[in-house]
C-alpha positions in Angstrom: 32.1 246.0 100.9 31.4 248.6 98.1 29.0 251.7 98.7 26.5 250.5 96.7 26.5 246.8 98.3 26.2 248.1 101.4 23.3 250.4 100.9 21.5 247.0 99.1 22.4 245.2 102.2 20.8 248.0 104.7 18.4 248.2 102.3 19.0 252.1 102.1 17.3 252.2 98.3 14.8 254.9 98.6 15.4 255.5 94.4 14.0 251.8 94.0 10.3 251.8 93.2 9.5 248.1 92.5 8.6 248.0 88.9 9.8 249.8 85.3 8.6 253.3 85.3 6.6 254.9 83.0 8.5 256.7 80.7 11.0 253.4 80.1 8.1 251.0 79.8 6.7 253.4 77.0 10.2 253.9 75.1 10.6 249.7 75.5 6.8 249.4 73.5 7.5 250.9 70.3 10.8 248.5 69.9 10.3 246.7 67.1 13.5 244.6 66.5 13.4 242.0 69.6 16.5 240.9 68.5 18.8 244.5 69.5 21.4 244.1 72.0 20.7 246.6 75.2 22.6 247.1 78.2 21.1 248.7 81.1 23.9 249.8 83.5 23.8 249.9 87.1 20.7 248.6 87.1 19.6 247.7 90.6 16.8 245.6 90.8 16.5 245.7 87.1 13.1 245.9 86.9 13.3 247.0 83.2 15.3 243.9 82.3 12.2 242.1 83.9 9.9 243.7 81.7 12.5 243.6 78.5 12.3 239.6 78.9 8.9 239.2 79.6 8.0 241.0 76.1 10.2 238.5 74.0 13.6 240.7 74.4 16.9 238.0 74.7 19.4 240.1 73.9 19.4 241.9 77.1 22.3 242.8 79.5 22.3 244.1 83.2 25.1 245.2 84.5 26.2 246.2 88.6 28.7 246.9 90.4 27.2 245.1 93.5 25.9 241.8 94.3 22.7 242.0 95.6 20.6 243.2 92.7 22.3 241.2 90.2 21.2 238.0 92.6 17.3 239.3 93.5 17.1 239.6 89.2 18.7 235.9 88.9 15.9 234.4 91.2 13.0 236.5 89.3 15.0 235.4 86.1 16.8 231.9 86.5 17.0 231.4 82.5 19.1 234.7 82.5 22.0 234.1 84.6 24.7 234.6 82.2 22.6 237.8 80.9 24.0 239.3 84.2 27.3 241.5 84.7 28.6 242.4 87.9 31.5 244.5 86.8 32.3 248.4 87.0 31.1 250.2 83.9 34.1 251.4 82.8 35.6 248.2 82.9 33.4 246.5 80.3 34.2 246.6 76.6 31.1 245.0 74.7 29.2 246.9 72.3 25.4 247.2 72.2 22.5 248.8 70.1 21.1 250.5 73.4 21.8 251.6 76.6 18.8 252.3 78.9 19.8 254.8 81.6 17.4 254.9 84.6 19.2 256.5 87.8 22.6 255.0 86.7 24.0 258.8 85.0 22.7 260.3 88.4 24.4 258.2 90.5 27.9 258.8 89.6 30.0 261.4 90.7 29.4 264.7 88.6 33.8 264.7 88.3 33.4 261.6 86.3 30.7 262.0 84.0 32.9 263.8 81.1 34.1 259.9 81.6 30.8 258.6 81.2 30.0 260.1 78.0 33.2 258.9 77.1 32.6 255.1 77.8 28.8 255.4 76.5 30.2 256.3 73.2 33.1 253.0 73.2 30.3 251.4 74.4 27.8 252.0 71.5 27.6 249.9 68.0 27.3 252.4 64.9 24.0 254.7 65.2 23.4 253.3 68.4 21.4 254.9 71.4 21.4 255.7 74.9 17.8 256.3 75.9 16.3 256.8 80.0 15.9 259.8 82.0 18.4 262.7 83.8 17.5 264.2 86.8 16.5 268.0 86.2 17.4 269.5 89.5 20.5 271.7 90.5 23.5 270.3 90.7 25.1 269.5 93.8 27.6 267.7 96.0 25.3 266.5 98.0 23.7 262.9 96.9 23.8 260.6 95.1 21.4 261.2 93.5 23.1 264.1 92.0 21.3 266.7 89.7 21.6 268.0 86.2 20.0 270.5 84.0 19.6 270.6 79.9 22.4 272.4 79.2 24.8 270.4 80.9 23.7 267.6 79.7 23.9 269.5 75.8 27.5 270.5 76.9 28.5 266.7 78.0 27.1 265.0 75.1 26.7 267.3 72.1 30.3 266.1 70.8 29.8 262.4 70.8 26.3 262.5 70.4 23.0 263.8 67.9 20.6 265.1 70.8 17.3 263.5 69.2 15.3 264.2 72.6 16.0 265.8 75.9 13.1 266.9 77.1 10.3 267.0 80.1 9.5 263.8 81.0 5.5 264.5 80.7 4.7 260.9 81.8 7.3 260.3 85.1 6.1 258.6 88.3 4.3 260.7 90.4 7.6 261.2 93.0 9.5 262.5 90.0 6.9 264.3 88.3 8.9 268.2 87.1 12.1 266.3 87.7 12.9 264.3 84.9 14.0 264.7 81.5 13.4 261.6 79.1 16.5 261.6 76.4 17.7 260.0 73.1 21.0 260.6 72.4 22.6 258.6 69.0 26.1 258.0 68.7 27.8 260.1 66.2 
């Protein structure tokens, strides 16, 4: 069993807070264009997919690495089965028009994110976005989560991407209130 299954099946997911946060749920209102294709990668419970279909979105892709989520999102969302991926990230090779990131960058270890930016930008369609929240907390071994600060996140993503936003989150959840930043990055 993976790392992340496990901690689904002990149920060891303090970073879950049963719904969309704040800052995601605003970003998701000004959409326009229902039709956009969005990925939201490692997802968990996927709360934000919930809310994406429940405001007309179709186009709308989860993806995990374990089980567990993927199937507690298929019973809220029977219609959406095939809307599900339970893959690694950097195995996928579709292309989307955004990529929500909500605790999926923090999760990963800090040697691979160089990766990450990497696959973010394969994974992007021309002038296409990755849009959520970084931690903004020292970096350490210690987690997941693991922490980040601005000018990392300038130095990882500055050559694949125009920094349009990365700044305080002024409207996170009360637990990660002066811990967030809220980010749009758009592919080069």
């Amino acid at each position: 069993m993976n790392y992340w299954e496990e901690r689904y099946q002990k149920n060891e997911i303090g970073w879950d807070v049963g719904a969309i946060t704040t800052p995601i749920k605003e970003y998701i209102d000004q959409i326009t264009d229902k039709n956009i294709s969005i990925l939201i990668p490692g997802a968990g419970n996927g709360y934000e997919f919930d809310y994406l279909i429940k405001n007309g979105f179709t186009n709308v892709f989860v993806l995990d690495i374990a089980a567990s989520p993927l199937n507690n999102i298929a019973k809220r969302n029977p219609n959406f089965q095939a809307n599900l991926i339970h893959n690694d990230f950097f195995e996928i090779n579709e292309t989307f028009d955004l990529v929500i990131e909500q605790t999926f960058f923090c999760a990963i270890p800090p040697s691979m994110r160089a990766q990450y930016t990497t696959k973010m930008h394969q994974l992007l369609n021309k002038n296409g976005k990755i849009v959520g929240l970084l931690f903004n907390f020292p970096l350490s071994n210690e987690g997941p989560p693991f922490g980040g600060s601005i000018d990392e996140y300038l130095n990882l993503f500055s050559e694949k991407f125009r920094i349009k936003i990365l700044d305080k989150a002024y409207n996170s959840i009360k637990p990660r209130k002066d811990k967030e930043l809220f980010f749009i990055f758009e592919k080069k």
